[in-house]
N, C-alpha and C positions, 0 to 999 in steps of 0.2 A: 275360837275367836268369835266374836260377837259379832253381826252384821253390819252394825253404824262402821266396825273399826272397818271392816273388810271393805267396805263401799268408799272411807276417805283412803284408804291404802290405792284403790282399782283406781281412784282419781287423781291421787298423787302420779301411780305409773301415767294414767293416758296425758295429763298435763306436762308430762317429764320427755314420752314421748312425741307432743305436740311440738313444744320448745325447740328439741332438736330431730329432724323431722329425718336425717339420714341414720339414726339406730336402727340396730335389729333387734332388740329384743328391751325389755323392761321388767324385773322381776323383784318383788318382797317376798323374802321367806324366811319361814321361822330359823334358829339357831340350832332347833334337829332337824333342817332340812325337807321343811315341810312348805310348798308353795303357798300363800297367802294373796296377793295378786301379780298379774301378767300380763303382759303383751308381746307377744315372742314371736318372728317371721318365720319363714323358711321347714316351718313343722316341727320348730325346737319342739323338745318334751320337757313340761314346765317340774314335772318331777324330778326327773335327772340335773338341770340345771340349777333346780333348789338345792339338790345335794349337792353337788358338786361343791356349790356358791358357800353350802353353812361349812362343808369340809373345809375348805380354803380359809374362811375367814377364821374355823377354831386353832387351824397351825397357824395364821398369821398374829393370834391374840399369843397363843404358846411364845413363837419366836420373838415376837415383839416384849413380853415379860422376861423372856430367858436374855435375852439383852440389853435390857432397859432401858427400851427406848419409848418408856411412857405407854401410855392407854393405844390399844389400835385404833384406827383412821378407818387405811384404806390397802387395799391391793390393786396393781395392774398387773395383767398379763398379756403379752404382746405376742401375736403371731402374723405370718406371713399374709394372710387375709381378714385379716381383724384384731381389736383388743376387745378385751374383757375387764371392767373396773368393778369390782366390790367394795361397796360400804358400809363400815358397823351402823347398824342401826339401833340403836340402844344397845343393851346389855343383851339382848334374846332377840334380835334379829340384823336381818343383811340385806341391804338392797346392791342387785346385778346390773348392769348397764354391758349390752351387748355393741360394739362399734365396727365400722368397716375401716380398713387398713385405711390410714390416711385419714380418718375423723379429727377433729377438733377437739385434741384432748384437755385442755384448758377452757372451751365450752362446756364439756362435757360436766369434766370436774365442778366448776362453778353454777352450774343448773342443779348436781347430783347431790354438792355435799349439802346443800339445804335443802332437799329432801332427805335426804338420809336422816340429819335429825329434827326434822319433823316427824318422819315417821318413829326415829328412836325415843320419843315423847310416848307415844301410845305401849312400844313396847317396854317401859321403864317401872 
């Protein structure tokens, strides 16, 4: 990845993280799970969570095909102290949005999905 992309990528995350100022975590990575940029609290490992991020979004494109419910979006995952929202970001990438239990998911969402495809521009 080029360094102009990596540098509007690192600025999409911190302006994504500005916006909403109670996330943990802010992550681009590639579609094989390869971190791209980050901002992640608490000593996330931005490798693991890239993976994790492009695993998740390639079953949600499978399941989303295998029942036709259109092009994939997006994932959330909810737990007891936090969600987790992923978003296609083009065709070859996924931006993560890490949240605490009780975040503004309708904040979230509307900061996220325009990044997502701005950043899925670069990767198209």
């Amino acid at each position: 990845m080029k360094t102009g992309k990596v540098d509007v990528f690192q600025k999409s995350v911190d302006n994504l993280r500005t916006a909403i100022p109670e996330l943990r975590g802010v992550l681009v990575a590639s579609s094989e799970g390869l971190p791209i940029a980050h901002s992640l609290s608490n000593g996330a490992d931005a490798n693991r969570v890239a993976a994790m991020a492009a695993a998740a979004s390639s079953l949600g494109r499978r399941v989303s095909d295998s029942l036709s419910a259109g092009q994939f979006e997006e994932i959330t995952v909810g737990g007891h102290d936090g969600q987790i929202f992923l978003y296609s970001a083009g065709a070859k990438g996924v931006l993560a949005v890490n949240g605490p239990a009780g975040c503004n998911a309708g904040l979230i969402h509307f900061e996220a999905r325009g990044v997502a495809r701005e950043i899925g521009e670069f990767f198209n």
